[in-house]
N, C-alpha and C positions, 0 to 999 in steps of 0.2 A: 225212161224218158229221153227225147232226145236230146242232141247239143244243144239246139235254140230255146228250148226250156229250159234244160239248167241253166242257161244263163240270166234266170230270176236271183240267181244267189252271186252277180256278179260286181254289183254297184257296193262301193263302202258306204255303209249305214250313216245315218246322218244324225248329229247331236244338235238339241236345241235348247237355249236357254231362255226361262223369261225372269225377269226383275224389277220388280216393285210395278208392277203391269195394274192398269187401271183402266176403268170403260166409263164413260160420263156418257148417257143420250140426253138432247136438248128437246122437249116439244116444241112446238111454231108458237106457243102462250110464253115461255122460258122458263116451264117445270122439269128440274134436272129428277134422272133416275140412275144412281150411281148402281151400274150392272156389274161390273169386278172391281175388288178394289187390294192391291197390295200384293200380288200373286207374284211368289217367288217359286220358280220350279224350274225344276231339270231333265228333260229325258234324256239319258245317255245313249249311245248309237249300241244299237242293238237292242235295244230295248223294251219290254211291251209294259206300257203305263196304261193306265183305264183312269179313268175322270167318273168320280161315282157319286151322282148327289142326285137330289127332285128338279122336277121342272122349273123353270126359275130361277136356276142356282149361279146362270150364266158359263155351262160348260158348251153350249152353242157355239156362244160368242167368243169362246177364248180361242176355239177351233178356226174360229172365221180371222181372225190375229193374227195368230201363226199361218194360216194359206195367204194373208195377203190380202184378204177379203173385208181386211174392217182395221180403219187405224184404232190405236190405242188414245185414250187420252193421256195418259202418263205410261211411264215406264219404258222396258223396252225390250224385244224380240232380237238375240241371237242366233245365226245358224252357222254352228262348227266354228264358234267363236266369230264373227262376221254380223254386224247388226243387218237388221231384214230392209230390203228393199224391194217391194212388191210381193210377188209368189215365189218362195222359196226354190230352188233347182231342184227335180228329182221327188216331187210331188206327188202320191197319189191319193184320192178322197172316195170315200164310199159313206153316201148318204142315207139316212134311214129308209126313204123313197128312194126305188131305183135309179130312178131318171132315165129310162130307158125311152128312147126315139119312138112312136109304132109304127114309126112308114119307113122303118130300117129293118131289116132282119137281125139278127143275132149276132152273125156275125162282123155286119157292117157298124154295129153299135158298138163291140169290142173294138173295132177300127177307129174311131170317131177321137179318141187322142192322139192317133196318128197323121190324122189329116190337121189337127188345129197348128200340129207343132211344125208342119209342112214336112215330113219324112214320107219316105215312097209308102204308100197304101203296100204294094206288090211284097216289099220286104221284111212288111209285117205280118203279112194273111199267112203263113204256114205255121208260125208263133201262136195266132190268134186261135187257129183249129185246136193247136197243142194244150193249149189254156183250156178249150172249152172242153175238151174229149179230160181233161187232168179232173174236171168239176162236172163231173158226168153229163158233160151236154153236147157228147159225139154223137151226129144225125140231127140237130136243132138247129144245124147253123143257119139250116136256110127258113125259119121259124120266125116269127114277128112276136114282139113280148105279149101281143094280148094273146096270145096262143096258148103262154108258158104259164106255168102254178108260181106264187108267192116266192119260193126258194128257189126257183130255175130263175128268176129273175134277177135275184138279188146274186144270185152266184155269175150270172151274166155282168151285173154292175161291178164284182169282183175283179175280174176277170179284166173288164176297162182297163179299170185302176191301175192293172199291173202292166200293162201290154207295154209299157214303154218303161220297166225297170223300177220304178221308184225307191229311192232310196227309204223315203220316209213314207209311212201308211198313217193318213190321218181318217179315223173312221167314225159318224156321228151315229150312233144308235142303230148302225145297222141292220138288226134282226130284231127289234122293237116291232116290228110290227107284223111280225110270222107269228103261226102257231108253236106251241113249246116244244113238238117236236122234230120241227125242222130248228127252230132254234140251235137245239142242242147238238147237232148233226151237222151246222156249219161252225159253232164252236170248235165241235173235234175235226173239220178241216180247217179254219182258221190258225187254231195251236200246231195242225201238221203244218201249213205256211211259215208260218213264226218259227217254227221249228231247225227246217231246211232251208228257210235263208236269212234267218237272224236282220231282216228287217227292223229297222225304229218303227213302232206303232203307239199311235194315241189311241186310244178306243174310249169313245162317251156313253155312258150307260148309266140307267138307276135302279138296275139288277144288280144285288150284291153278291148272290152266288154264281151271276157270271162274271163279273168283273174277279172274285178270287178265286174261280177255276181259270180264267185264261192269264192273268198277269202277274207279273213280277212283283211291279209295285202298284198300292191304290192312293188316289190322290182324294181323299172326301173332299168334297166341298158342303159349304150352309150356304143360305141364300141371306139377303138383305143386308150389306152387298153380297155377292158374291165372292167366296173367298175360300183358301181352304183351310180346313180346320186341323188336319191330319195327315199325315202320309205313313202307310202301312207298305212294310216289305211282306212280299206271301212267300213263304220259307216251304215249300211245297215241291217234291219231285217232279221230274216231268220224264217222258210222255207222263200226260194225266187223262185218264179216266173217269169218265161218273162214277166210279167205285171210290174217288175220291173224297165226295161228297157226303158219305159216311162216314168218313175219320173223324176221331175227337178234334184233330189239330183243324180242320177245315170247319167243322163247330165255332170252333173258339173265334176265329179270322170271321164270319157271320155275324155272331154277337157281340162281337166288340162293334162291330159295325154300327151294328143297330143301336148298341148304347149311346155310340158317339152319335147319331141321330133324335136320340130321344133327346140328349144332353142339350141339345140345339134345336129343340121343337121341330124336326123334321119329320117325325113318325105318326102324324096324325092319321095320314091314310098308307101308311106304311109303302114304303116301296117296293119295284115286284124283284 
């Protein structure tokens, strides 16, 4: 890889704290819906945490908190000891929908954080090509997203993310809506990611065996408020493989899962 690429492993990862963090929404009638309530958690810099609960549980919205994108009612957002003011520095988000432009080509939509932050287009585009040829989409550049399959897209929205360093990787369900087996195919490059440049990552999912094949630690959350119930470290070698997914120890990390779901009427229609 060349110089301009490795310098994805060059930013210091970023730690974030939140503290007794709360979400109140008001209807226009003034029927409150208390969506988080109490959320004390830590990701440390370097870090891959996963946020593992049902719909509703408000891992959404604790995302949109931490970007900046949704005050809290109570509590309070740290970044590297530094309470938040606006969008954190050094940000990048990958959404379960691409959001990919279609009257951009590929490459100019990897471009598209480059222009907002006002840095030269020109001194990003040889970075951008490096990106997309690393996530096998050398020859697409010049390619429009309605052209591209499910997983060229989202590895496109990838690729965004990072074009400008981010220290911190906040990512909402990003492969939630692929087939299982592109799923599992950007998992084992998301872990080579996380791997090679020790990135902070949030990752929101309500798959249990992917949140403890990719992460360090899992944050459960219940819903009604939202809250979390749990936090599990996955004591798990890494590189990891789907061969891992057959060990007793990766068993066990599953079903405690699920326990703590049932424990909390989560498991009604089970999650994937």
């Amino acid at each position: 890889m060349s110089r301009s690429a490795n310098a994805l492993a060059s930013r210091e990862p970023a730690g974030i704290r939140l503290k007794e963090l709360g979400k109140t929404f008001r209807s226009e009638d003034g029927d409150e819906f208390r969506a988080l309530h109490n959320i004390d958690l830590e990701i440390g810099k370097g870090e891959f945490l996963s946020l593992l609960g049902p719909s509703g549980c408000g891992k959404s919205t604790l995302l949109r908190i931490i970007a900046g994108l949704e005050l809290p009612s109570s509590g309070t957002v740290e970044v590297d000891g530094k309470p938040l003011r606006g969008t954190p520095p050094g940000l990048g988000m990958v959404f379960q929908r691409d959001v990919l432009l279609d009257w951009r080509n590929i490459l100019d939509n990897v471009l598209l954080p480059v222009e907002f932050s006002g840095e030269r287009k020109e001194a990003f585009r040889e970075r951008a090509r490096e990106f997309l040829a690393l996530y096998g989409l050398k020859g697409f550049e010049q390619r429009y997203p309605w052209e591209l399959s499910g997983g060229m897209r989202q590895r496109t929205a990838i690729c965004r993310a990072l074009i400008l360093d981010p220290a911190f990787l906040m990512m909402d369900e990003p492969f939630g809506a692929l087939d299982a087996l592109t799923r599992d195919e950007l998992n084992i490059e998301l872990q080579s990611l996380w791997l090679r440049t020790k990135k902070s990552v949030l990752f929101v999912t309500h798959g249990i065996a992917e949140a403890v094949f990719l992460s360090d630690r899992i944050a459960v959350m219940a819903t009604s408020p939202g809250r979390i119930v749990e936090i599990l470290k996955i004591d798990l070698p890494r590189p990891r493989d789907f061969s891992v997914r057959g060990t007793e120890r990766f068993g066990e990390y599953t079903n405690h899962i699920r326990e703590v779901f049932e424990q909390y009427g989560l498991f009604r229609s089970g999650p994937r």
